[in-house]
N, C-alpha and C positions, 0 to 999 in steps of 0.2 A: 504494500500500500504506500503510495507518496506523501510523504509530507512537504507542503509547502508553506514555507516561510513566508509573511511579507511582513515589512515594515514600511510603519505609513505615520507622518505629521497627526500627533491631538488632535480632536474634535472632526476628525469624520464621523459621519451619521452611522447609526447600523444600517441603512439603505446604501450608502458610499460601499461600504464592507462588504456586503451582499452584494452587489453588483461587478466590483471586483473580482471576490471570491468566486462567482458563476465566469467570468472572462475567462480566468486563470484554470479555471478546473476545464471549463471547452477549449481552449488551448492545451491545455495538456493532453486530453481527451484525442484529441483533432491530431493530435503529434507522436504520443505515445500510445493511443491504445487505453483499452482498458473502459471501465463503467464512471460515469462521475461519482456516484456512491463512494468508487475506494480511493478516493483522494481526499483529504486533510490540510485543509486552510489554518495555519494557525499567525494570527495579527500581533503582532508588536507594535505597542503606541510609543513614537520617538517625538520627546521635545523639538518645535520647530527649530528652538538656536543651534541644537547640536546635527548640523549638515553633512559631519562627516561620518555618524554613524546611519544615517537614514537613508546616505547616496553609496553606503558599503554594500557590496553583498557577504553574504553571509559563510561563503566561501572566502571570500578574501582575507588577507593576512592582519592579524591587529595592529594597527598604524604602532609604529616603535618596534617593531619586531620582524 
């Protein structure tokens, strides 16, 4: 089953998250295979001032290392 990460700026709506969430799972869907069911949105709300964690992926290396 996939889990997908996203991180997203405070105060989006749960309708913003939900809309999202269904892009990203039919994208995946549309690429990989597989049912929307076994995919896994999970959201992380990132302070707007902090730019450099919210434009990281989550793959990427921890800035200083």
């Amino acid at each position: 089953m996939p889990v997908i990460r996203i991180e997203m700026f405070e105060g989006r709506t749960a309708d913003q998250k939900r809309a999202c969430a269904k892009a990203v799972t039919e994208a995946w869907v549309a690429t990989c295979g597989g049912t929307p069911d076994a995919v896994t949105i999970i959201f992380a709300d990132v302070a707007k001032s902090d730019w450099a964690t919210a434009g990281r992926l989550a793959s990427d290396p921890r800035p200083g290392t």
